[in-house]
Structures are given as structure tokens and as C-alpha cells.
PADO-158983 format. One line per field, with one value per atom (N, C-alpha, C): residue in one letter; z, y, x; atom name; residue number from 1; chain. Coordinates in Angstrom, 3 decimals. Atoms other than C-alpha are relative to their C-alpha. Example, Ala and Ser with C-alpha at 12.3 -4.5 7.8 and 13.67 -1.06 7.14 Angstrom:
2
code = A_A_A_S_S_S .
w = 0.000_7.800_0.000_-0.060_7.140_0.730 .
v = -1.190_-4.500_1.200_-1.190_-1.060_1.090 .
u = 0.890_12.300_0.900_-0.820_13.670_-0.770 .
site = N_CA_C_N_CA_C .
pos = 1_1_1_2_2_2 .
unit = A_A_A_A_A_A .
//
This chain:
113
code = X_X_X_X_X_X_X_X_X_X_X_X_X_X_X_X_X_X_X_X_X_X_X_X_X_X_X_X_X_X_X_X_X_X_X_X_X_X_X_X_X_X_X_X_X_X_X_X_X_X_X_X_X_X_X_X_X_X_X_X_X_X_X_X_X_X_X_X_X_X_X_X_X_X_X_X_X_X_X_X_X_X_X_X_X_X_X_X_X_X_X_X_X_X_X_X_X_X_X_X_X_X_X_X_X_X_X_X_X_X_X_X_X_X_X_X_X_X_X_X_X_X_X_X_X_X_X_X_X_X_X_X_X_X_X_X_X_X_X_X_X_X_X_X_X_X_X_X_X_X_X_X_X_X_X_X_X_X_X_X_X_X_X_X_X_X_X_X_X_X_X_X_X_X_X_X_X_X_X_X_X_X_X_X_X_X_X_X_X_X_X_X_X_X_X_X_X_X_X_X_X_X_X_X_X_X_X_X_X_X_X_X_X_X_X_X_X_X_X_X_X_X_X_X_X_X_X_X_X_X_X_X_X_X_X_X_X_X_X_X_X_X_X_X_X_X_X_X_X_X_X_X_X_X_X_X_X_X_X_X_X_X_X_X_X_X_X_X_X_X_X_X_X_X_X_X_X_X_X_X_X_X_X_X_X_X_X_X_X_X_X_X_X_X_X_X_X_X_X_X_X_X_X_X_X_X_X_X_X_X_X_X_X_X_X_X_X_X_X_X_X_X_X_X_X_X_X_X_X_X_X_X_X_X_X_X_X_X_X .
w = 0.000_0.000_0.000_0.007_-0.781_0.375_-1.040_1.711_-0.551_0.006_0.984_1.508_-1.253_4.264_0.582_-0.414_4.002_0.756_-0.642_5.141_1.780_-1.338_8.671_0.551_-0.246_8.706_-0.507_0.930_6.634_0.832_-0.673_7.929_-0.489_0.767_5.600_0.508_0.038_7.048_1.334_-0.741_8.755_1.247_-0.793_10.973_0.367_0.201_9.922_-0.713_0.817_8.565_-0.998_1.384_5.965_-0.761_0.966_4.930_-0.213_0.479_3.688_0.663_-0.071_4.462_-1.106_0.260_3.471_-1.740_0.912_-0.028_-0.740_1.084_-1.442_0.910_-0.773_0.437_-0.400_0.465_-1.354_0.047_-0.144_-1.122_-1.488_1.454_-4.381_-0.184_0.710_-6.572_-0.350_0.076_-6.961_1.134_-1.227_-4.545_0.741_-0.289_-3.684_0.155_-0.355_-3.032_-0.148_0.139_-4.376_0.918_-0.981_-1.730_1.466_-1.396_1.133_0.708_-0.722_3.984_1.111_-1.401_6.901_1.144_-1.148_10.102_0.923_-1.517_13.116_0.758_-1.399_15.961_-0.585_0.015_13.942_0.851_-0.752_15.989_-0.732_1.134_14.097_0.692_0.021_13.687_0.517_-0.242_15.263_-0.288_0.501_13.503_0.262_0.371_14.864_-1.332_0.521_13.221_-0.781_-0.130_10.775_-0.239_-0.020_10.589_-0.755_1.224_7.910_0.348_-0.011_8.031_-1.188_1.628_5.064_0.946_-0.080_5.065_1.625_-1.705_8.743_0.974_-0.929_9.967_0.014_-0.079_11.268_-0.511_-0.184_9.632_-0.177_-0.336_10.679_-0.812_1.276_8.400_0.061_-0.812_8.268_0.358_-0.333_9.061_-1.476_1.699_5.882_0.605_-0.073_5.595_-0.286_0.530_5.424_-1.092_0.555_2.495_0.459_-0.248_4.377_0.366_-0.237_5.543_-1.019_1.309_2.017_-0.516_0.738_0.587_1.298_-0.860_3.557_-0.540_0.205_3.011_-1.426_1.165_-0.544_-0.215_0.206_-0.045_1.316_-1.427_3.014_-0.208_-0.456_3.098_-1.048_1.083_1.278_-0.998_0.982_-0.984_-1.297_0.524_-2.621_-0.342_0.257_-2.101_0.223_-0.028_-1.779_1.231_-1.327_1.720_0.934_-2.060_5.358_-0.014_-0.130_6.325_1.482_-0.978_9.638_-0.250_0.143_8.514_-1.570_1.457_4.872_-0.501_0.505_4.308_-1.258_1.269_0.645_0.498_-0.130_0.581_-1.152_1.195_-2.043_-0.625_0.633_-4.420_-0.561_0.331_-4.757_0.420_-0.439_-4.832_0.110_-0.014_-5.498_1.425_-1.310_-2.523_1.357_-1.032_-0.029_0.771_-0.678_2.390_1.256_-0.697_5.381_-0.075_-0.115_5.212_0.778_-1.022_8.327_-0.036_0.403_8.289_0.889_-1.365_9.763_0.330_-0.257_9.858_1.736_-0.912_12.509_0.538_-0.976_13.470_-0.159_0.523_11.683_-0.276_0.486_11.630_-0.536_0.647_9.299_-0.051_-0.650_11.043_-0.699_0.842_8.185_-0.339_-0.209_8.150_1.174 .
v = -1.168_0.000_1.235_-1.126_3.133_0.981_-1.323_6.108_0.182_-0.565_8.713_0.862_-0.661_10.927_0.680_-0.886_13.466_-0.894_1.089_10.373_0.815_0.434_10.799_1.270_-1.224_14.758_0.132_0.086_14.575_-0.234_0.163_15.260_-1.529_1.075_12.195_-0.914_1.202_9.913_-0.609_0.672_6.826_-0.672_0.548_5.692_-1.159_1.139_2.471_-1.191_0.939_-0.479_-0.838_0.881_-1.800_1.358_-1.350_2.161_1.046_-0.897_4.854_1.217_-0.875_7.211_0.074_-0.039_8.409_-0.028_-0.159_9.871_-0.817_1.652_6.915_-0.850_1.839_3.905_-0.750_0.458_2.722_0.041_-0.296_4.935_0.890_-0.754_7.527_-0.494_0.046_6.857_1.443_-1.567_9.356_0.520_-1.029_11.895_0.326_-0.596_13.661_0.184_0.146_13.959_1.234_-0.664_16.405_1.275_-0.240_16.148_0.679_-0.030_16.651_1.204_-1.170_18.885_-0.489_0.144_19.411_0.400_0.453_18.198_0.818_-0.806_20.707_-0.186_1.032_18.112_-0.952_0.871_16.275_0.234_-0.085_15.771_0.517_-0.064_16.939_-1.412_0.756_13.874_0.348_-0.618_14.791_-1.233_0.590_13.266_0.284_-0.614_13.405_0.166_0.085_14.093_-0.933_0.908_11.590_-1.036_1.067_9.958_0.641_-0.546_10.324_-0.910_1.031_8.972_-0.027_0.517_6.908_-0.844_0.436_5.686_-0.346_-0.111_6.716_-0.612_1.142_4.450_1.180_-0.944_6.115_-0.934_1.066_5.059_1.059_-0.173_5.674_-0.242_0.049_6.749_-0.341_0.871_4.738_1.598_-1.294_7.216_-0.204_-0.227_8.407_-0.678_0.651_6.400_0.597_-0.616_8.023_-0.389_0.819_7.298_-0.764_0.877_5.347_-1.241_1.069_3.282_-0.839_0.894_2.366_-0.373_0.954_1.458_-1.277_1.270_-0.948_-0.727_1.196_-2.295_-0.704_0.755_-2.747_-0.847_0.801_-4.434_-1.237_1.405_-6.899_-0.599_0.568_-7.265_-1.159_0.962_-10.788_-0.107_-0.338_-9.268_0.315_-0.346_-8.028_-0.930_0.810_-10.508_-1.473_1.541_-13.837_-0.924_1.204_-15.278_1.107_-0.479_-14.319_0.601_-0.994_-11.319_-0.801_0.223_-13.092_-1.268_1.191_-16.576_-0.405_0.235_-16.837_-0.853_0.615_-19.129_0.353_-0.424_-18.959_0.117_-0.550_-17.545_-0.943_0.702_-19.356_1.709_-1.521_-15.658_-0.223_-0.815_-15.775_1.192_-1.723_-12.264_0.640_0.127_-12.776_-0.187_0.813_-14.552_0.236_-0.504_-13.134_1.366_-1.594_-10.363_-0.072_0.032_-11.387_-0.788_1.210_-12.556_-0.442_-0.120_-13.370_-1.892_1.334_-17.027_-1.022_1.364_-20.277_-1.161_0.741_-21.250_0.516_-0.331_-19.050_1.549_-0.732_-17.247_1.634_-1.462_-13.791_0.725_-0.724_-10.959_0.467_-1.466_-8.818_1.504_-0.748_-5.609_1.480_-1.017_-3.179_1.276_-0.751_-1.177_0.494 .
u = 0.851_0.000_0.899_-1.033_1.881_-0.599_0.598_1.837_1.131_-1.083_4.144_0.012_-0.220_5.557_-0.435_0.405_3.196_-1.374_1.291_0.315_0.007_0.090_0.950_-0.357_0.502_0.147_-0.908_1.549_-2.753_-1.098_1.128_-6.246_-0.719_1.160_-7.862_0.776_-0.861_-4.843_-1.379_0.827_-6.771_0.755_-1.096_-3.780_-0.888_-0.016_-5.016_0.958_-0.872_-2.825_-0.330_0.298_-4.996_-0.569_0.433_-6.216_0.759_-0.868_-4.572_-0.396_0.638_-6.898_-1.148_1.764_-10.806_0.233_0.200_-9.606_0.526_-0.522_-7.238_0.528_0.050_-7.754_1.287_-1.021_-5.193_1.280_-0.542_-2.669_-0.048_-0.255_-1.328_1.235_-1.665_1.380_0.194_-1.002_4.086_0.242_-0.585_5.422_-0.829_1.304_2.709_-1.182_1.174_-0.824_-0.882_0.434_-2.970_-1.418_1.080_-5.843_0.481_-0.430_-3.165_-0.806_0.125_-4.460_0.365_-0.824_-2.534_-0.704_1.199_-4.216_0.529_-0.521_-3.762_0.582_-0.114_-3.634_1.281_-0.810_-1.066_1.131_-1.808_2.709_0.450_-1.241_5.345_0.673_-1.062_7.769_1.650_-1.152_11.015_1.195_-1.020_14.254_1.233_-1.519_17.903_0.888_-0.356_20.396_1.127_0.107_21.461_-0.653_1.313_18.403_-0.711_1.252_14.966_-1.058_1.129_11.880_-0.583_0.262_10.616_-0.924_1.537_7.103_-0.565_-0.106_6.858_0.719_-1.002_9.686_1.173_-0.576_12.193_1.796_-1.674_16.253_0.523_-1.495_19.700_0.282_-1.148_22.091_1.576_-1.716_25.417_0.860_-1.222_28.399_0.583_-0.629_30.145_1.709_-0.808_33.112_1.367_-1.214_36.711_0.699_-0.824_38.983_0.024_-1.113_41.475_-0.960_0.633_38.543_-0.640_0.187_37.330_0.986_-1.204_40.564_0.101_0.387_40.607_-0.793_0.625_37.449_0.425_-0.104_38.322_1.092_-1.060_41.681_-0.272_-0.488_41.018_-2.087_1.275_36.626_0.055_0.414_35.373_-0.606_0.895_33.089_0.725_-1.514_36.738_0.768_-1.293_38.937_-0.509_0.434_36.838_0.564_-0.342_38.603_-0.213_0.237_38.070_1.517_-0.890_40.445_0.752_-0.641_41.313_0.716_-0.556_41.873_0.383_-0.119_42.062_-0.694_0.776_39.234_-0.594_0.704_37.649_-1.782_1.357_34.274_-0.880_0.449_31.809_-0.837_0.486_30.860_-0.669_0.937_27.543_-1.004_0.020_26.893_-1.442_0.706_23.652_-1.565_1.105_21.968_0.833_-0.646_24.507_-0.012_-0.073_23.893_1.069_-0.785_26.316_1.257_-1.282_30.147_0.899_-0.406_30.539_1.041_-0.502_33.251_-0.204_0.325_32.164_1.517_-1.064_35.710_0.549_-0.984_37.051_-1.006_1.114_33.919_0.023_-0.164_34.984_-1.394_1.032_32.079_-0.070_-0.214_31.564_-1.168_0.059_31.106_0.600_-0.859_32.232_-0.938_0.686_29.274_-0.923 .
site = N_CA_C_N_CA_C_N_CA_C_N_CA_C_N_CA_C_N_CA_C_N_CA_C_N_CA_C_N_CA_C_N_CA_C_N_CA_C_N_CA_C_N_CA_C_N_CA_C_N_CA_C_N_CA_C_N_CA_C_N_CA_C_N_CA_C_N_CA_C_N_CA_C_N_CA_C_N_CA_C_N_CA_C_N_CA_C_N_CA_C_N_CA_C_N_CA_C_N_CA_C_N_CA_C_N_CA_C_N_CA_C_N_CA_C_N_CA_C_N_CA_C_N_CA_C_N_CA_C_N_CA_C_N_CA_C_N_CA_C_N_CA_C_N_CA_C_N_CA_C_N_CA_C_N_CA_C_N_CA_C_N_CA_C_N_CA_C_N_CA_C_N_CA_C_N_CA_C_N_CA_C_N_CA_C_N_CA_C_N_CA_C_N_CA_C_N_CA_C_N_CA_C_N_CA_C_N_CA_C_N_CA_C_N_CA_C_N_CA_C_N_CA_C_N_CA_C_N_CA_C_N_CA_C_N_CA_C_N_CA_C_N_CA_C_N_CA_C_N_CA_C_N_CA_C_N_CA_C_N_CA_C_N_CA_C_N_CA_C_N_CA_C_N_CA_C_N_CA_C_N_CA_C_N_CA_C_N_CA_C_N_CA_C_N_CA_C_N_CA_C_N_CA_C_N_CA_C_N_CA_C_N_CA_C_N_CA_C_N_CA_C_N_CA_C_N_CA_C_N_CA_C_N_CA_C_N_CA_C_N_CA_C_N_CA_C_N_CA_C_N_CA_C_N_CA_C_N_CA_C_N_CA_C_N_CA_C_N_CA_C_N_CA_C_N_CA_C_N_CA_C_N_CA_C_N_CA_C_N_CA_C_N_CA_C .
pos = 1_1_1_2_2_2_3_3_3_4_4_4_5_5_5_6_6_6_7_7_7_8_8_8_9_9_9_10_10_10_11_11_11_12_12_12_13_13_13_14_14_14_15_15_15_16_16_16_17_17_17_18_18_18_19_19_19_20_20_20_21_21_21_22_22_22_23_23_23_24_24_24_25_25_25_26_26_26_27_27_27_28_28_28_29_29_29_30_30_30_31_31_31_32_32_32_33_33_33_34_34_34_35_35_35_36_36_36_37_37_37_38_38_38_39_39_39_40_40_40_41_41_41_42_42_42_43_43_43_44_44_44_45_45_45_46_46_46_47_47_47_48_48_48_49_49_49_50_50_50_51_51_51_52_52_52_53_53_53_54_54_54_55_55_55_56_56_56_57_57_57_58_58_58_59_59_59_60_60_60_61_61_61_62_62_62_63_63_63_64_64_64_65_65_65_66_66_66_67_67_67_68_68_68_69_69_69_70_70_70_71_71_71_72_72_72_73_73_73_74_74_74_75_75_75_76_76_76_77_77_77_78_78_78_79_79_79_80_80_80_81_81_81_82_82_82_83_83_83_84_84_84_85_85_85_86_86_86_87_87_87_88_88_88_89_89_89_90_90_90_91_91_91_92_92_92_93_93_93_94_94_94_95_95_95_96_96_96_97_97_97_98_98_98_99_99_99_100_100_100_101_101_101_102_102_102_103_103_103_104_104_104_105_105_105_106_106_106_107_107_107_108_108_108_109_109_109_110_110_110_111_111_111_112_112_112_113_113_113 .
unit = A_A_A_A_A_A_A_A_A_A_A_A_A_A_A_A_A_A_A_A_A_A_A_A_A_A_A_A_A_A_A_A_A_A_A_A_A_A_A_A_A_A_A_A_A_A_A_A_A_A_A_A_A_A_A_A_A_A_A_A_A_A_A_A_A_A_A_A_A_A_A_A_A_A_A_A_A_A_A_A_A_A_A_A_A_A_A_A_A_A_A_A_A_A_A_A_A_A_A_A_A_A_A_A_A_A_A_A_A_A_A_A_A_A_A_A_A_A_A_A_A_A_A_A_A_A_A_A_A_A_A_A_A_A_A_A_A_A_A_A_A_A_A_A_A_A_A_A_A_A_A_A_A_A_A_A_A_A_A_A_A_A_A_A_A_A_A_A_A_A_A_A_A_A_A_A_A_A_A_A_A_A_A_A_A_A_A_A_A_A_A_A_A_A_A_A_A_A_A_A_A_A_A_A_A_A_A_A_A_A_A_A_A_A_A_A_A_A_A_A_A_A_A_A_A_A_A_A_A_A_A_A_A_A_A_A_A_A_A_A_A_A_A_A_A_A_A_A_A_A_A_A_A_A_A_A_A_A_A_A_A_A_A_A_A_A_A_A_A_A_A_A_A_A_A_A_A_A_A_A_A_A_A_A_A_A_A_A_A_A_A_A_A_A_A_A_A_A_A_A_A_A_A_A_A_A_A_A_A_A_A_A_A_A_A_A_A_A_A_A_A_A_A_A_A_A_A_A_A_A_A_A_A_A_A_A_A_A_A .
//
């Protein structure tokens, strides 16, 4: 169901989880919302800094990474170099179906972001 950010200030929002609100149940595609009207009583959302909120969830933004710390990752992480940085185990690279390369040889995390 697609809400965009402005849902949650919106007078028509239903702060329901199967409705969108009165005027598109559904939700709108695109950015924006033509019908929006901004509800009085709504909160404002308050976001450190750092952080955004996307479809009322609130995410943390990694830390920006220094050079010296990307040439690292790119010369030692497994995603790079196909073995475990602590032990030298081979990795199997599919790059595909892999989101963590953490090694079941020698119990290495990977903790790079």
C-alpha cells in the first residue's frame, strides 16, 4: 500500500494499517498527493540528526566512511577478495543470494558497516 511521508500529517490519514486514508484507500502513486491537507492536531515527527523517516519508519544513516577506511574495506573485506580477512578461508561468491560474510571457519564478523 503506498503512503508517501506526508500520510501521517494529513487530515484524511486513517492511521489504519490496511487504509490509507478516506480519499485513497489505497494509497497515491508518486510523490505527492494532491488532496493533502494538513491536520492541526497532527505531531510533528522529530528526527535526529542523521536519521529520515521513510514511510513513517524512522532510519539511521550509516556514518560516511573516510577514504582510508574504504581502501581498507576494498583491499582486506570478502566481498573483494573472496577469503576471510582473519583466517584466509575462501568464501563461495555468490553475490547474489549473499547479504552477510561473516566465516564459519574461525567465526569472523563482518562488522564493516
Amino acid at each position: 500500500m503506498p503512503k508517501i511521508s506526508e500520510c501521517n500529517r494529513c487530515l484524511f490519514y486513517s492511521h489504519n494499517p490496511h487504509l490509507v486514508c478516506a480519499v485513497h484507500p489505497h494509497g497515491v502513486t508518486g510523490d505527492s498527493c494532491l488532496d493533502f491537507r494538513e491536520d492541526p492536531n497532527a505531531e510533528e515527527l522529530w528526527q535526529p540528526e542523521g536519521a529520515t523517516y521513510y514511510n513513517g519508519e524512522l532510519i539511521l544513516q550509516p556514518p560516511q566512511l573516510t577514504t582510508e577506511h574504504q581502501l581498507e574495506l576494498l583491499e582486506t573485506h570478502p566481498l573483494f577478495t573472496g577469503t576471510c580477512p582473519q583466517c584466509g578461508a575462501f568464501f563461495n561468491r555468490d553475490y547474489v543470494s549473499r547479504v552477510h560474510w561473516d566465516c564459519d571457519i574461525c567465526n569472523w564478523k563482518d562488522d564493516s558497516i
